[in-house]
C-alpha angles and dihedrals in degrees: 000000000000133000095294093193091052105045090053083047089060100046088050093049095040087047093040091234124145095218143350120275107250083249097067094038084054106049081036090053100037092043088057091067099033140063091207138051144181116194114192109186137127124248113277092038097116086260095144099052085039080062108035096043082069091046092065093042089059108037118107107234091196092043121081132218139050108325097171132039120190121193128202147180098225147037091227088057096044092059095042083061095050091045085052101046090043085060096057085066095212122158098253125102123229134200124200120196129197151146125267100054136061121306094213092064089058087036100053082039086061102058093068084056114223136218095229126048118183115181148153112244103256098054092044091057092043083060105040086051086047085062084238101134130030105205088173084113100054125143107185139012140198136203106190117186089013090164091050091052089047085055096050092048098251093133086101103051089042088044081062103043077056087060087054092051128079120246095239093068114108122225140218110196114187130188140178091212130046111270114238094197134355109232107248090241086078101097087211127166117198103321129205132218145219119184117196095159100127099025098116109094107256086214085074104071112050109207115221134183123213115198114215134151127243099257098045086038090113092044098050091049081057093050095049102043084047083062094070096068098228099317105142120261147179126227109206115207126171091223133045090217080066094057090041081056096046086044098060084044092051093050094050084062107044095253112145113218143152131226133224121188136138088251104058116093115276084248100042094053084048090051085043091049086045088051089058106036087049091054086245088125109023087189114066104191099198150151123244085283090100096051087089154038093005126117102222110151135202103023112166107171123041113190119200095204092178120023115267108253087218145038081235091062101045100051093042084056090051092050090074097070129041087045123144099025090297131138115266144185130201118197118199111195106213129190128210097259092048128084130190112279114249099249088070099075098155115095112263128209122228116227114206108217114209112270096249122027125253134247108293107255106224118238118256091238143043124210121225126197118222114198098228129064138158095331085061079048081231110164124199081260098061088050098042082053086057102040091051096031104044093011104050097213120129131245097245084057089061121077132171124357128205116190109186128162113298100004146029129218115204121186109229122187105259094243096063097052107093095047101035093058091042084063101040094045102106095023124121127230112214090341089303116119106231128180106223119193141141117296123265 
């Protein structure tokens, strides 16, 4: 075991935060003493410091191989973790692995073996069948969003990486709903739990109903949004033909927005999520994909366009605002012909939106696509450098950067923009020639 003191030290000073969430003393503490542990908690809890944190206390800095495994539901989740765990700036190399890019970039990743492998369940598999990782060796494993893999049918597939690990590893399961059962692959001995589902104050998230009628449904959901003066939101539908639809309607009136449903292209829901975590789109219009597993921070207002079908939804949609300890509201459009489900017993007030919205509120930034990512080994220094030095524009104009694969995505303050690309039009990032522009 490291220097458990240390090593939390370190994460505090490197993430700029005064002390460590209850949450993440208690799983730290209890995993010390047990081989075995089951997290409830929802997202936005602090869950993925609360595991890492274990993992570096752990690992064996003089041994090689693969020493954790996570394993997630989601390629949106599997990148959040690695974008965590990058942040903590420890020695140790880790290699995420997904669906929706090239195979060879995880493969070649994998020959300098690294100490941390996070992974959805079908790539994993596709590895470990190519031969291309040995997790035999394997200290510790986690299963992050178990109840949300169990719900998309991946018990199987992770039923199979288990016949690939040892039996000596120790696990960390964690899940946003309470487990019925634990499938018997999982080699557990006497786990203990901690349950933080339900943690967050309920004072926290008002819960609010907007009456509307079938035919001005759309134009109530306007009025209303219009009404946030640009504070992000989410717009919940059941179906993904009803965000197209919101979507057409949103465009006719300027309001940027961005869109999230299971049949848009693996990149272009990543550009869309980008979009929305850079202020770029201040409206998300989503299913239910965007209820979990994914790190957007901030949300305010929560909007359940269409009733959720199910308790579980409705409390996953809610999840996204009132995090952190910070104020939410949760809107419910009701027709006529609808009533509140009967799992909202608490009164709810009725808000009243103007009859007719209100002008859009442009968003602070603007993203720009840049045409080179991590196969051009370009880093959000290299861009920021180009961006001050050949841009002119200064640091505090700049906000989040994103580098995947084969692009990177930048948020500019809107103001710069036309100056900034006219200068930046013919430069060169790390002697590679890159087109940069706005974002489609």
């Amino acid at each position: 075991m490291n220097d458990s003191k240390k090593i939390i030290k370190t994460v505090l000073e490197q993430l700029g935060f005064d002390a460590l969430k209850e949450i993440q003393t208690q799983t730290i503490s209890t995993f010390q003493n047990h081989k075995d542990l089951l997290l409830l908690a929802p997202t936005g809890s602090g869950k993925t410091l609360a595991f890492l944190i274990p993992f570096l206390q752990i690992i064996d800095t003089q041994k090689e191989g693969i020493q954790g495994l996570i394993i997630v539901p989601t390629r949106e989740l599997a990148l959040q973790i690695e974008q965590v765990f990058k942040s903590l700036k420890s020695p140790f190399k880790v290699t995420t692995c997904y669906g929706g890019h090239e195979m060879r970039i995880e493969r070649n990743s994998l020959k300098t073996t690294p100490s941390l492998v996070i992974g959805t369940p079908g790539r994993l598999i596709d590895h470990i069948a190519q031969g291309n990782m040995d997790l035999k060796g394997c200290e510790l494993v986690i299963l992050d969003e178990f109840d949300k893999s169990l719900e998309l049918g991946f018990e199987d597939q992770i039923r199979k990486i288990f016949y690939a690990l040892s039996k000596h590893q120790r696990h960390i399961l964690t899940s946003a709903t309470n487990l019925d059962r634990l499938p018997d692959f999982l080699p557990f001995e006497q786990p203990v739990s901690l349950n933080y589902i339900g943690e967050t104050e309920k004072n926290l998230l008002k819960q609010k109903v907007v009456k509307t009628t079938t035919k001005e449904k759309t134009e109530t959901l306007l009025s209303l949004v219009s009404t946030f003066e640009g504070e992000p939101c989410i717009v919940f539908c059941n179906h993904r033909e009803a965000v197209n639809r919101l979507s057409i309607f949103f465009k006719d009136f300027d309001f940027p927005h961005a869109i999230l449903h299971g049949g848009i292209d693996q990149i272009d829901r990543e550009i869309n999520l980008i979009k929305f975590r850079t202020g770029s789109a201040n409206i998300l219009l989503a299913t239910d994909l965007a209820s979990r597993g994914l790190d957007i921070p901030e949300i305010k207002h929560v909007i359940h366009y269409q009733l959720p079908q199910q308790e579980d939804a409705y409390i996953h949609r809610n999840g996204r605002t009132a995090r952190m300890n910070a104020s939410g509201v949760s809107y419910l459009m009701m027709t006529d012909d609808e009533y509140l489900p009967k799992y909202i017993s608490e009164k709810v007030e009725e808000v009243i939106p103007p009859l007719e919205a209100l002008p859009p509120v442009q968003p602070v930034y603007e993203c720009l696509f840049i045409s080179a990512g991590k196969r051009e080994k370009i880093s959000k220094g290299d861009i920021v450098g180009l961006l001050t030095k050949k841009g002119k524009i200064k640091g505090d104009d700049i906000g989040q950067i994103f580098v995947l694969d084969k692009a990177s995505y930048v948020a500019v303050k809107r103001p710069c923009i036309k100056s900034l690309l006219s200068k930046v039009s013919q430069e060169k990032l790390k002697k590679v020639k890159v087109r940069i522009a706005v974002a489609n």
